[in-house]
N, CA, C and O atoms as a GROMACS GRO file, in nm:
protein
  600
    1UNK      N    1   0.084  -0.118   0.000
    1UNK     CA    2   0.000   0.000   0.000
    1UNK      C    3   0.088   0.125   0.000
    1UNK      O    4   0.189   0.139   0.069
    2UNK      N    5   0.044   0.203  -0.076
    2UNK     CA    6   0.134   0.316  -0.119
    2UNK      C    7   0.110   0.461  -0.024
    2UNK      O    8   0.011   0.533  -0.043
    3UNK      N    9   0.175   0.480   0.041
    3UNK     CA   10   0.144   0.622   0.128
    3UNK      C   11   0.106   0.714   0.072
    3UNK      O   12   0.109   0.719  -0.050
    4UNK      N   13   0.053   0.826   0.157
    4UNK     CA   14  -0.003   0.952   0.084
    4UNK      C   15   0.200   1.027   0.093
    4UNK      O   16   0.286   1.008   0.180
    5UNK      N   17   0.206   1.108  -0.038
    5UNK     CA   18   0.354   1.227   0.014
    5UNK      C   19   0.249   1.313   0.110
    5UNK      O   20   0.132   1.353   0.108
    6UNK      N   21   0.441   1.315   0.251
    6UNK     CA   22   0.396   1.418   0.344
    6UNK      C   23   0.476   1.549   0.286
    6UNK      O   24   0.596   1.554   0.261
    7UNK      N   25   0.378   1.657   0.272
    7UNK     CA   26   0.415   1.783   0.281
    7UNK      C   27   0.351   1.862   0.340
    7UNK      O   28   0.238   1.897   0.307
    8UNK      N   29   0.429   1.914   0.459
    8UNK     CA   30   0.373   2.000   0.580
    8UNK      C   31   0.437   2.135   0.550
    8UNK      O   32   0.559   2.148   0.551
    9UNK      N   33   0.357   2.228   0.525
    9UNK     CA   34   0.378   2.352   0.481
    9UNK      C   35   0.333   2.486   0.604
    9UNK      O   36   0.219   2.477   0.651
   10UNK      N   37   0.420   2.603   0.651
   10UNK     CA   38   0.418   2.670   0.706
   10UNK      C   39   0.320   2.792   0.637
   10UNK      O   40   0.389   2.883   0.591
   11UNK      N   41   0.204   2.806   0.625
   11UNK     CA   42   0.146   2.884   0.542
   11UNK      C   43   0.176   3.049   0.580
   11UNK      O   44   0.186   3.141   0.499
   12UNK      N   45   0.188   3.058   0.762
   12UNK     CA   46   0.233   3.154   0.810
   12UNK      C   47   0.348   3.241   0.742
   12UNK      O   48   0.336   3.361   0.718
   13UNK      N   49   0.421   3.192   0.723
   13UNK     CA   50   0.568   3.248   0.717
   13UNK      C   51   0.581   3.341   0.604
   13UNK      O   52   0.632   3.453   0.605
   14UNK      N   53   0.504   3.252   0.467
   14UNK     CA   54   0.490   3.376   0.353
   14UNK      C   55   0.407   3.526   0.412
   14UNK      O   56   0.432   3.633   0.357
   15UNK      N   57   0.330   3.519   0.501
   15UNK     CA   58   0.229   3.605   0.504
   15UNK      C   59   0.319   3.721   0.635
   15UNK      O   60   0.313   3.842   0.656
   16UNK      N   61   0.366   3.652   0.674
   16UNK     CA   62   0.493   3.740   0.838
   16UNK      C   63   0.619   3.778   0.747
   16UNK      O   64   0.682   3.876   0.786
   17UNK      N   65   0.661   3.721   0.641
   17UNK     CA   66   0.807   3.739   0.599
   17UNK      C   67   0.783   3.735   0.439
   17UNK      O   68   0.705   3.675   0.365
   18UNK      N   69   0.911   3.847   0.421
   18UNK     CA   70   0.924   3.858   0.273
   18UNK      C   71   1.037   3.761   0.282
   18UNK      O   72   1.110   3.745   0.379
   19UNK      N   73   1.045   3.679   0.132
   19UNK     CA   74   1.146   3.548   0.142
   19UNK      C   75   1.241   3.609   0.014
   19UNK      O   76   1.202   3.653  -0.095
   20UNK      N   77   1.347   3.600   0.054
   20UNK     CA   78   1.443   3.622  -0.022
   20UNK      C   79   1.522   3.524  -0.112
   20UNK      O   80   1.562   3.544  -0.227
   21UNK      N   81   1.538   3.397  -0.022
   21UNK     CA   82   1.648   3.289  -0.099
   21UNK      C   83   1.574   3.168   0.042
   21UNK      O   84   1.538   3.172   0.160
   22UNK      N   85   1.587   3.050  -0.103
   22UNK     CA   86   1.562   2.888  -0.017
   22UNK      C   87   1.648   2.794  -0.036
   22UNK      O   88   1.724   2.815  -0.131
   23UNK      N   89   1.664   2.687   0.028
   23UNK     CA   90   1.781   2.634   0.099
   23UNK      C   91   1.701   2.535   0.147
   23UNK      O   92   1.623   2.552   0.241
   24UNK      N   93   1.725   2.376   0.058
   24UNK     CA   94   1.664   2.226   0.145
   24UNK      C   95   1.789   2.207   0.211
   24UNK      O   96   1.906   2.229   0.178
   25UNK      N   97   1.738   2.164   0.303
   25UNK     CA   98   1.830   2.115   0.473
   25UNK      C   99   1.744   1.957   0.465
   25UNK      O  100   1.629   1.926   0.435
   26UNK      N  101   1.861   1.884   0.508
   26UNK     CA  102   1.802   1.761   0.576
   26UNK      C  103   1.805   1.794   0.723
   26UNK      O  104   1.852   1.894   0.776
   27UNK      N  105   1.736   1.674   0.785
   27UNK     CA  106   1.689   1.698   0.920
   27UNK      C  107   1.763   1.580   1.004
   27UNK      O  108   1.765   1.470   0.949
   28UNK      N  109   1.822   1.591   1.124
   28UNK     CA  110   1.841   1.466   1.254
   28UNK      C  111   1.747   1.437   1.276
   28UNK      O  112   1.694   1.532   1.334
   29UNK      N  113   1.642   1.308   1.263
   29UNK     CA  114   1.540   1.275   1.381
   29UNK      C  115   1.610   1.147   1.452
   29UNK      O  116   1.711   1.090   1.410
   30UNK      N  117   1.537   1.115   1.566
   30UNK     CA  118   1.521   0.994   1.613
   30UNK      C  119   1.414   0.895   1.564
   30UNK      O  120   1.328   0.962   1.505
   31UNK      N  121   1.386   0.781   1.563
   31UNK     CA  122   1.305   0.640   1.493
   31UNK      C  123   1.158   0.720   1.516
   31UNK      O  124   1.102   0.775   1.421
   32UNK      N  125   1.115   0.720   1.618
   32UNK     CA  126   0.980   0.760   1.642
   32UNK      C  127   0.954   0.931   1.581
   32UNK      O  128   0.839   0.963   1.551
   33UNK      N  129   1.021   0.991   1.572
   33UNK     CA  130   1.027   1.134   1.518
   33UNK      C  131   0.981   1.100   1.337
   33UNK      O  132   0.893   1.157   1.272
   34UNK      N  133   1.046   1.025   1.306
   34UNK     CA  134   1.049   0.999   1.159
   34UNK      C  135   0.911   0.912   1.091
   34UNK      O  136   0.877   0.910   0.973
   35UNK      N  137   0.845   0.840   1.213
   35UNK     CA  138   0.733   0.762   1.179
   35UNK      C  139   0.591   0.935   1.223
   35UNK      O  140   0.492   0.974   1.161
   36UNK      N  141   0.616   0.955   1.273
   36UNK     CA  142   0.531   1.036   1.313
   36UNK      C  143   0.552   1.144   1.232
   36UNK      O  144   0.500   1.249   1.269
   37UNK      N  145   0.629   1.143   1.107
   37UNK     CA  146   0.639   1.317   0.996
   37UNK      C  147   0.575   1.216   0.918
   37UNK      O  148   0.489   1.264   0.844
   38UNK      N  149   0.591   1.071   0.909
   38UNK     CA  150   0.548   1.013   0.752
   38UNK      C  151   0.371   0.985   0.818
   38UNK      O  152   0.288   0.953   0.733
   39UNK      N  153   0.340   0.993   0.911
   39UNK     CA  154   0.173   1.016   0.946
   39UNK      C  155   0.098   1.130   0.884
   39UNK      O  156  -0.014   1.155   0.838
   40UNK      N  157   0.241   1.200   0.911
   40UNK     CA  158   0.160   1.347   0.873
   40UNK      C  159   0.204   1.449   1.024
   40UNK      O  160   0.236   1.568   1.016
   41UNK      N  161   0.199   1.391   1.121
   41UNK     CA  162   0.174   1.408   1.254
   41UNK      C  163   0.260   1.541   1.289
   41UNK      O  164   0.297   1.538   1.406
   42UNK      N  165   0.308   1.671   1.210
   42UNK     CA  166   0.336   1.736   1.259
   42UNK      C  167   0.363   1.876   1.214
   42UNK      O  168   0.385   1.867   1.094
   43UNK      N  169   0.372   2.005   1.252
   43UNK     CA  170   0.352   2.130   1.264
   43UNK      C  171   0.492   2.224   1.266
   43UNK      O  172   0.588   2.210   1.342
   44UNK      N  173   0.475   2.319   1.166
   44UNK     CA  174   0.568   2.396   1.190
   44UNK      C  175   0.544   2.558   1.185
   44UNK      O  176   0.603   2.652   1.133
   45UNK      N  177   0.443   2.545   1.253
   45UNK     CA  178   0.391   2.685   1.313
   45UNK      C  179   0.507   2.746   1.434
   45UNK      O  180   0.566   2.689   1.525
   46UNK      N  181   0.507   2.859   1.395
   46UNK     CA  182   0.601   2.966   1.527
   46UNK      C  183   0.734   2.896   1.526
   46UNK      O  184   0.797   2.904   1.631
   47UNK      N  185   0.800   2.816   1.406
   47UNK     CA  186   0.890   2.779   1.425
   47UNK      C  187   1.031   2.877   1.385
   47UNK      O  188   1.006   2.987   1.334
   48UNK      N  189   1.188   2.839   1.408
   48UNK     CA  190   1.299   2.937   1.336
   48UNK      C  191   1.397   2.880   1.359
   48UNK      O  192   1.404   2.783   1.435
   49UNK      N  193   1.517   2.944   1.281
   49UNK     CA  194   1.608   2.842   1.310
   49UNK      C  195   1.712   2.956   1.361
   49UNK      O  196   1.698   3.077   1.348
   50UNK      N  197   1.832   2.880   1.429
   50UNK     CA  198   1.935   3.007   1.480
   50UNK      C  199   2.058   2.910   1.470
   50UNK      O  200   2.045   2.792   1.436
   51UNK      N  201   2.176   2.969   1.502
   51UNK     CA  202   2.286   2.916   1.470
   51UNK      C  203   2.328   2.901   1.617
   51UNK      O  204   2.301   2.973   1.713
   52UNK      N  205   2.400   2.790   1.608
   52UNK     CA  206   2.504   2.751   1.747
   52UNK      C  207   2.586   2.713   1.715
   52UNK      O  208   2.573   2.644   1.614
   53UNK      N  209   2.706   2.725   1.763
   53UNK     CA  210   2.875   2.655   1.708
   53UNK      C  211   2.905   2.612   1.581
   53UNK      O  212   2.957   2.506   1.546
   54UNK      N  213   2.856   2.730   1.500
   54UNK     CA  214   2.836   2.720   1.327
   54UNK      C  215   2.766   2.613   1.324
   54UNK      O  216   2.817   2.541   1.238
   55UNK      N  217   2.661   2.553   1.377
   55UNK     CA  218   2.550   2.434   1.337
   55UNK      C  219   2.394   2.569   1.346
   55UNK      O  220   2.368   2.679   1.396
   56UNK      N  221   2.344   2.485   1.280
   56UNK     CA  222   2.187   2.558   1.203
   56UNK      C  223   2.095   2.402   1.296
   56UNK      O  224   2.096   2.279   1.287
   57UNK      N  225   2.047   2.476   1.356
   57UNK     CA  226   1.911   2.438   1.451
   57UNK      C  227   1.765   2.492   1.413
   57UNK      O  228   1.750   2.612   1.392
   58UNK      N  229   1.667   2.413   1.405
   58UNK     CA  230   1.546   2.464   1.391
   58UNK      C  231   1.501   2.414   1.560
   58UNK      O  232   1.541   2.317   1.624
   59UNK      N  233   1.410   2.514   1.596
   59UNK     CA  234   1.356   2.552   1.695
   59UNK      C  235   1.174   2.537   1.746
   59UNK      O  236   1.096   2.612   1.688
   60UNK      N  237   1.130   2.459   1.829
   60UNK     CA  238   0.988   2.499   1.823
   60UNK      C  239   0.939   2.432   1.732
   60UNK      O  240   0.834   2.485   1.696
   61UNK      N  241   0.965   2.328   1.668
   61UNK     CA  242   0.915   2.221   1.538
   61UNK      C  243   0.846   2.148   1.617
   61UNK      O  244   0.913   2.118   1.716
   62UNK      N  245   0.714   2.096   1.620
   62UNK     CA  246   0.645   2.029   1.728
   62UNK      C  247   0.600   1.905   1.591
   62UNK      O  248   0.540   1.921   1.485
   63UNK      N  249   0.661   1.786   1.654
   63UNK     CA  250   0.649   1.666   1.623
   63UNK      C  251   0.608   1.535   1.719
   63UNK      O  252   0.693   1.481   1.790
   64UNK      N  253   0.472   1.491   1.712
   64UNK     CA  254   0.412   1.436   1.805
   64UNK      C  255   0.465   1.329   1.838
   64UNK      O  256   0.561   1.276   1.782
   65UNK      N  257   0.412   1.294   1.920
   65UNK     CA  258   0.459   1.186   1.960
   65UNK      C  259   0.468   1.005   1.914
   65UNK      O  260   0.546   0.944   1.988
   66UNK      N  261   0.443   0.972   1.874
   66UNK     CA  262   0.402   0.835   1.817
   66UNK      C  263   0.360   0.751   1.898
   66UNK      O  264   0.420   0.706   1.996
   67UNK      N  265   0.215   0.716   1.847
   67UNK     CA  266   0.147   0.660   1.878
   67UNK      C  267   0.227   0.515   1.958
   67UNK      O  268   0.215   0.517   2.081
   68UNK      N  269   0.292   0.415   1.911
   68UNK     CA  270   0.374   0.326   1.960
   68UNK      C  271   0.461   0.315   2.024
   68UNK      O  272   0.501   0.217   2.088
   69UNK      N  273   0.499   0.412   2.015
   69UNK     CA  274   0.650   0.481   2.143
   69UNK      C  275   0.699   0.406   2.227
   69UNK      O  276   0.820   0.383   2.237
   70UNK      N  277   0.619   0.364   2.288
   70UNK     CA  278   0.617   0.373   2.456
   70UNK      C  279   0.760   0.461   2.509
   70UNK      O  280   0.788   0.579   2.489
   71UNK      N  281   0.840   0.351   2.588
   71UNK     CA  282   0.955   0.426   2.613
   71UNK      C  283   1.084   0.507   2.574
   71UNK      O  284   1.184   0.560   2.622
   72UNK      N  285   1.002   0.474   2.426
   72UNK     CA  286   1.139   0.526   2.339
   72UNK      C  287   1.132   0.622   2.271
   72UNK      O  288   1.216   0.661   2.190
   73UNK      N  289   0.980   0.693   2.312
   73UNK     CA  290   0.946   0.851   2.241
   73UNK      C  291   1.033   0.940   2.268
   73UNK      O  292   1.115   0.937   2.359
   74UNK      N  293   1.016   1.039   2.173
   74UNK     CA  294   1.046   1.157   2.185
   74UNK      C  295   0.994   1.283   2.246
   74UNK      O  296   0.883   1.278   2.299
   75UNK      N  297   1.066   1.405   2.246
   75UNK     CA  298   0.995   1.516   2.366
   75UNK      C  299   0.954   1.537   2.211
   75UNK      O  300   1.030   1.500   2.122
   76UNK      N  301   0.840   1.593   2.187
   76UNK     CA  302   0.755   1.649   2.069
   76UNK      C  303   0.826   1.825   2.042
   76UNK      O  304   0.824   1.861   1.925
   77UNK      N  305   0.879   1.919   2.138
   77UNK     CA  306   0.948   2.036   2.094
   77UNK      C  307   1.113   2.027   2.107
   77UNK      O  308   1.156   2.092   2.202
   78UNK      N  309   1.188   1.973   2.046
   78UNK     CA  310   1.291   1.972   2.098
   78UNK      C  311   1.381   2.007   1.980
   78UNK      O  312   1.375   1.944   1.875
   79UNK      N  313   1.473   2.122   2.002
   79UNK     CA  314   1.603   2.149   1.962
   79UNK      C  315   1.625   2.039   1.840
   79UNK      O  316   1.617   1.922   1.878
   80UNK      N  317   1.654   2.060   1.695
   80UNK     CA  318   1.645   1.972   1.571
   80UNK      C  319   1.748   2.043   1.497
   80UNK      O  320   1.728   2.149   1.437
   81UNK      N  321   1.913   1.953   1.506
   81UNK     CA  322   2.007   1.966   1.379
   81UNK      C  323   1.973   2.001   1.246
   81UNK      O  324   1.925   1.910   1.178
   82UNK      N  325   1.991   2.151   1.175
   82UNK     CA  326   1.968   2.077   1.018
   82UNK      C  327   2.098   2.080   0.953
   82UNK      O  328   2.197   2.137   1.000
   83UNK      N  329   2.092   1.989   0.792
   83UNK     CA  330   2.202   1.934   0.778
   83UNK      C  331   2.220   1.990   0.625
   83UNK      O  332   2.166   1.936   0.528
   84UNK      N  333   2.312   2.116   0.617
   84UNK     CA  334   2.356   2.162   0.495
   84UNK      C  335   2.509   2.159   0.452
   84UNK      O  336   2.579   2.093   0.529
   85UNK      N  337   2.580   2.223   0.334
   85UNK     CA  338   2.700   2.225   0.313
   85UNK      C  339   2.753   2.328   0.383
   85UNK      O  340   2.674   2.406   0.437
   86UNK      N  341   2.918   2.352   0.397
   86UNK     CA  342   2.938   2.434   0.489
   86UNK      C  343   2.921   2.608   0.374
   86UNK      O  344   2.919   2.717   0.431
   87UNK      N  345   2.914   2.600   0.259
   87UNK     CA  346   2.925   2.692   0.158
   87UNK      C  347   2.774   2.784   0.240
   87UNK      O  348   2.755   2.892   0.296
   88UNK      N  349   2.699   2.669   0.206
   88UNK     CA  350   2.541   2.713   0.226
   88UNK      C  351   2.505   2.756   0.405
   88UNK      O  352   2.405   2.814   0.447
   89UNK      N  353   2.616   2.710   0.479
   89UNK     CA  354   2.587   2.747   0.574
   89UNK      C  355   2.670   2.884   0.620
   89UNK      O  356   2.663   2.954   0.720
   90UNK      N  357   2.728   2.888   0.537
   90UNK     CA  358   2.842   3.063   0.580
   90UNK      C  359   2.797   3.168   0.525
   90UNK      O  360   2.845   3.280   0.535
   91UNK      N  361   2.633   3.111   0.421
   91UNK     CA  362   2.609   3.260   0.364
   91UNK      C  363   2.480   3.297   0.429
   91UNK      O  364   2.429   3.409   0.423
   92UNK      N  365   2.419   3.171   0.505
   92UNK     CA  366   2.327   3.147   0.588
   92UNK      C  367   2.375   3.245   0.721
   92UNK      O  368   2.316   3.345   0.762
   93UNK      N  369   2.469   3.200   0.762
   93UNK     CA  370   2.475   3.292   0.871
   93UNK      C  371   2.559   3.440   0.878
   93UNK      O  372   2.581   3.505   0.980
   94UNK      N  373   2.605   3.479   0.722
   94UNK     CA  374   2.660   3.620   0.710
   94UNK      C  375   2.556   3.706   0.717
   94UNK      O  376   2.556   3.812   0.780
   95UNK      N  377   2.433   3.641   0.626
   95UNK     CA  378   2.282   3.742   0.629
   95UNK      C  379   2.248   3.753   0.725
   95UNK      O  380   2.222   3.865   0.768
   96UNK      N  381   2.232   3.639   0.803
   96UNK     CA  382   2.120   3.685   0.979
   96UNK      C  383   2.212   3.757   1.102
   96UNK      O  384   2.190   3.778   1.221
   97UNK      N  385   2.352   3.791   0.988
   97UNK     CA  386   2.402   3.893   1.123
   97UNK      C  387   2.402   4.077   1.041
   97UNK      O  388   2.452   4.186   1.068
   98UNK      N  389   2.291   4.008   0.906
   98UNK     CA  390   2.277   4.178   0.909
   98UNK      C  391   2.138   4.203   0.975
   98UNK      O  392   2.074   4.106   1.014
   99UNK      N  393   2.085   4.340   0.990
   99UNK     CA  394   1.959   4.342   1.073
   99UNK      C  395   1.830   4.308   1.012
   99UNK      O  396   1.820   4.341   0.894
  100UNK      N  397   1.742   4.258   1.058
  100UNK     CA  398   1.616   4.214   0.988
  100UNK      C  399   1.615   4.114   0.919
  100UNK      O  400   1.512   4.099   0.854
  101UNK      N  401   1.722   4.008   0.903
  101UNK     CA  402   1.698   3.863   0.850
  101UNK      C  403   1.699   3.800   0.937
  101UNK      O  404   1.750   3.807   1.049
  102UNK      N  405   1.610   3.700   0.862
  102UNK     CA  406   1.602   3.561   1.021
  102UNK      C  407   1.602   3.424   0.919
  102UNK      O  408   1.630   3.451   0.802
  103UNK      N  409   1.580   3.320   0.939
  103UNK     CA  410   1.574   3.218   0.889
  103UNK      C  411   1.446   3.121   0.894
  103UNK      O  412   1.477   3.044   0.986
  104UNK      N  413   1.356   3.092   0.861
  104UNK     CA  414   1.212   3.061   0.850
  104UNK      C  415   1.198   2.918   0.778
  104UNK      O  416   1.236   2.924   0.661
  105UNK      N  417   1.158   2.801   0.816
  105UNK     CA  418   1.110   2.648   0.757
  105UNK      C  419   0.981   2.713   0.721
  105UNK      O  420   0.895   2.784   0.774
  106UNK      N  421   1.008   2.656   0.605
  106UNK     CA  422   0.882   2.668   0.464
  106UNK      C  423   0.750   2.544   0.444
  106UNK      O  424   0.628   2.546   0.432
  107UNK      N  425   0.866   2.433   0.451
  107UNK     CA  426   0.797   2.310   0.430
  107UNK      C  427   0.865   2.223   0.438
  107UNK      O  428   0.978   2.224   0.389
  108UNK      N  429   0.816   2.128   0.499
  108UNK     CA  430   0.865   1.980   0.553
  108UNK      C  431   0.818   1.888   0.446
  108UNK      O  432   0.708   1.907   0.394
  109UNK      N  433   0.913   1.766   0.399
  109UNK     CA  434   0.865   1.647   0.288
  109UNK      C  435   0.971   1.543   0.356
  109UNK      O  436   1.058   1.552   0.443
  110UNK      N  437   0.898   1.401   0.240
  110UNK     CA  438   0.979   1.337   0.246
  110UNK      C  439   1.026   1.301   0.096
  110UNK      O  440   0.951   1.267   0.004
  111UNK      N  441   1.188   1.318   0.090
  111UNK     CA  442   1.195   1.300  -0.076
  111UNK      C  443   1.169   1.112  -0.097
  111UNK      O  444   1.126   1.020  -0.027
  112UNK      N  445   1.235   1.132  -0.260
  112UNK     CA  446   1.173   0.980  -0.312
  112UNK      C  447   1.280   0.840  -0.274
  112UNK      O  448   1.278   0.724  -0.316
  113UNK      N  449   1.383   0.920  -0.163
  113UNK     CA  450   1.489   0.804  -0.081
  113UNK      C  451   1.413   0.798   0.028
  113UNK      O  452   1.452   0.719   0.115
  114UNK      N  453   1.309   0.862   0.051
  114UNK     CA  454   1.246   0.859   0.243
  114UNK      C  455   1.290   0.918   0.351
  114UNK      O  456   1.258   0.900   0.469
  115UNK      N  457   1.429   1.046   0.264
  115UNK     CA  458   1.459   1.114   0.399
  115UNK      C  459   1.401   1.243   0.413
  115UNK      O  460   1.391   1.329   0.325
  116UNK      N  461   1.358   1.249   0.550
  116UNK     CA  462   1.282   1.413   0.533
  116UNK      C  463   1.367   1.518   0.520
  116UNK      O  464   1.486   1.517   0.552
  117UNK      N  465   1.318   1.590   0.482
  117UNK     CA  466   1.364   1.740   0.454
  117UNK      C  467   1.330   1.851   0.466
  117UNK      O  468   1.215   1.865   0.422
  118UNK      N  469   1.379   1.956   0.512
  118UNK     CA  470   1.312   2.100   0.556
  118UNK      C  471   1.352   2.224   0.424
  118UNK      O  472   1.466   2.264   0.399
  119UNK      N  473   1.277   2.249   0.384
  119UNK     CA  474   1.287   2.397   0.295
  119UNK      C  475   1.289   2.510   0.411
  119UNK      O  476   1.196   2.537   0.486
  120UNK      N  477   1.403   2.562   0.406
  120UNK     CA  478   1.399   2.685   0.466
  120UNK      C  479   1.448   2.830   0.398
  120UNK      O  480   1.511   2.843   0.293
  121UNK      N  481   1.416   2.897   0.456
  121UNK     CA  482   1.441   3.047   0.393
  121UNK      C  483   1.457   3.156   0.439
  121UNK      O  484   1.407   3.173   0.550
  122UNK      N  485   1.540   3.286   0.367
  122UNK     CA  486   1.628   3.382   0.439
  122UNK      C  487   1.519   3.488   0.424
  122UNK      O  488   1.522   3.565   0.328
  123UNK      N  489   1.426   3.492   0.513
  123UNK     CA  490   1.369   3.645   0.542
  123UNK      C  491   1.360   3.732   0.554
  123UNK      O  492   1.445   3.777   0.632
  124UNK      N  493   1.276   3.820   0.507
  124UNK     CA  494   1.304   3.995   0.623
  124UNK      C  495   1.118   3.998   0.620
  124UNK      O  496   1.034   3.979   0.532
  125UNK      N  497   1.114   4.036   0.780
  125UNK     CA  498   0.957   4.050   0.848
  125UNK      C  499   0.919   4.161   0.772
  125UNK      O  500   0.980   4.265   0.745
  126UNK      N  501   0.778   4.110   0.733
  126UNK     CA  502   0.712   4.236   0.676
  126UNK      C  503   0.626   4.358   0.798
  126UNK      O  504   0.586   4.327   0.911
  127UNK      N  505   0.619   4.462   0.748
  127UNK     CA  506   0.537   4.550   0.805
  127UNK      C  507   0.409   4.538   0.793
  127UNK      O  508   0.390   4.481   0.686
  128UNK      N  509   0.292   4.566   0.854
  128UNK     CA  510   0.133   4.577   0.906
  128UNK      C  511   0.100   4.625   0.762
  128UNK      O  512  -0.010   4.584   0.725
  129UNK      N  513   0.164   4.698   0.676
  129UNK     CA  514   0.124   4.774   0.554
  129UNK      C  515   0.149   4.703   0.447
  129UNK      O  516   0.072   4.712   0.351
  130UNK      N  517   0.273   4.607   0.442
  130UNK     CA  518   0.348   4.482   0.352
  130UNK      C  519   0.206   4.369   0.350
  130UNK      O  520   0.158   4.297   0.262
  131UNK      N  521   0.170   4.393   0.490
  131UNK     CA  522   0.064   4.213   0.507
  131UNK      C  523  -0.066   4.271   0.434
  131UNK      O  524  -0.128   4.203   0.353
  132UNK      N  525  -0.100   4.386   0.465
  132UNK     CA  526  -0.258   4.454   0.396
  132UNK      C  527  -0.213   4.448   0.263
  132UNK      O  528  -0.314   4.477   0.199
  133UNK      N  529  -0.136   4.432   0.195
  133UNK     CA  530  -0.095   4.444   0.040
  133UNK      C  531  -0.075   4.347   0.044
  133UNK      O  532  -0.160   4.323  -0.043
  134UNK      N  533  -0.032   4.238   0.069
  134UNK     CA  534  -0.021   4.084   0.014
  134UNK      C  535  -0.178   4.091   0.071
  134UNK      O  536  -0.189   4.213   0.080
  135UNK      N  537  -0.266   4.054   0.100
  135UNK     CA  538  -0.380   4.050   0.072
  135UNK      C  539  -0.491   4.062  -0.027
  135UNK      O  540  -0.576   3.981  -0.064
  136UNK      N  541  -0.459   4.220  -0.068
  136UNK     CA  542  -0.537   4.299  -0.128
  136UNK      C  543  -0.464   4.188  -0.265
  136UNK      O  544  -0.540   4.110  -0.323
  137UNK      N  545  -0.353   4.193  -0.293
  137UNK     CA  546  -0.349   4.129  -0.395
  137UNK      C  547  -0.411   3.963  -0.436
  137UNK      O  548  -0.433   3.905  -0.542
  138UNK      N  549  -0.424   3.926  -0.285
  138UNK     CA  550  -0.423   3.767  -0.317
  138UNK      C  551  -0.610   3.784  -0.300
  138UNK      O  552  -0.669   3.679  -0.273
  139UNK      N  553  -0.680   3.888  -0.313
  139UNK     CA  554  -0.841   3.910  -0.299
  139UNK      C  555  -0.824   3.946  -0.487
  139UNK      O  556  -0.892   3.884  -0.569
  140UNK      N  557  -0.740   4.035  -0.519
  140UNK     CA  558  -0.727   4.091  -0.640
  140UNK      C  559  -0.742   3.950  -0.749
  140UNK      O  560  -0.830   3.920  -0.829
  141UNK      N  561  -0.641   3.898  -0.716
  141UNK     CA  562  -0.643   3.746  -0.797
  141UNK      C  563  -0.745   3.690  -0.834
  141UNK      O  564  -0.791   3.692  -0.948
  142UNK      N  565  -0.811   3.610  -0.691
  142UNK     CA  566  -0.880   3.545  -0.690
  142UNK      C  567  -0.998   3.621  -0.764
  142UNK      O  568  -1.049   3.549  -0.850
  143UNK      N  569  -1.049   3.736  -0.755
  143UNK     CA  570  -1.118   3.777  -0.875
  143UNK      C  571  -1.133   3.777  -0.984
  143UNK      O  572  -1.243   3.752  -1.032
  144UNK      N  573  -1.008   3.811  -1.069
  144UNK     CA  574  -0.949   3.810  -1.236
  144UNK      C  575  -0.978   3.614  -1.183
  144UNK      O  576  -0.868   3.577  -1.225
  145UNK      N  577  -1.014   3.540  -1.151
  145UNK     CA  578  -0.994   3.420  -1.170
  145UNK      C  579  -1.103   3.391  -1.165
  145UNK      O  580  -1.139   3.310  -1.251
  146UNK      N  581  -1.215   3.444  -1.062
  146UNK     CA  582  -1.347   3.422  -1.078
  146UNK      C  583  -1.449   3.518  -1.216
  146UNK      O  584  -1.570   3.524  -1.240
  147UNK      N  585  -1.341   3.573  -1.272
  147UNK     CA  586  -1.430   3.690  -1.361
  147UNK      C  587  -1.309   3.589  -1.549
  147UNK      O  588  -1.326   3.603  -1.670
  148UNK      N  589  -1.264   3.552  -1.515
  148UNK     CA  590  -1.219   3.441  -1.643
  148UNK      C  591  -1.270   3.319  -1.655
  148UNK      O  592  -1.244   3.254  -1.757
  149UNK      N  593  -1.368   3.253  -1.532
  149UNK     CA  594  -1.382   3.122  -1.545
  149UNK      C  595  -1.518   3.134  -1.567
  149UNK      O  596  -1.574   3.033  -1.611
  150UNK      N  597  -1.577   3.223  -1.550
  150UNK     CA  598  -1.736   3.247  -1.593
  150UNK      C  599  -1.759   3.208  -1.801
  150UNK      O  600  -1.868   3.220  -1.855
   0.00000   0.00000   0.00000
């Protein structure tokens, strides 16, 4: 029986951040972490990533628990390695030490080897006036789309 593809998408992040440049990262899980992304079983709301000892961490990734666990689960928020080249990681962290970039997970998959993967991306937060205009446009659209399909 053939699984559904998991793709868990941060819908937030386009709408909080203008995206500049993306960057797939593989991910560290543990056994039960990895059965519980291919469920579906998890969220990457309010999530970010920051740097520690030149390593790239995502933060706040809430991945449930698995159902079968028992003693060998995982904490569902916990501190998550991601795994890039060192090229991709020195330009990663030259930007987020200028002001107003941050680093933002886009979307979670699993590619067609079965390892998951995080899309992430180099931001700058939009303003209250940036978010009323991505709106107005994405109302704008959907119009010219309802006024062509008639």
């Amino acid at each position: 029986m053939k699984q559904a593809p998991v793709n868990i998408k941060n819908k937030r992040a386009t709408f909080d951040y203008e995206i500049t440049d993306t960057f797939t990262a593989g991910i560290v899980l543990t056994g039960t972490e990895i059965k519980s992304i291919r469920l579906g079983k998890a969220s990457l709301v309010d999530t970010f990533c920051f740097f520690a000892r030149e390593e790239l961490w995502v933060k706040n990734m809430h991945i449930a628990e698995y159902f079968y666990g028992s003693y060998n689960n995982h904490v569902a928020r916990r501190d998550r390695k991601l795994l890039l080249n060192r090229k991709e990681l020195k330009k990663l962290e030259r930007a987020t030490k200028e002001t107003g970039f941050t680093i933002v997970p886009l979307r979670m998959f699993i590619n067609e080897k079965g390892l998951a993967k995080v899309v992430i991306a180099l931001a700058k937060g939009k303003k209250q006036y940036d978010k009323r205009q991505s709106l107005r446009e994405k109302d704008d659209k959907r119009d010219m789309d309802r006024m062509f399909k008639k």
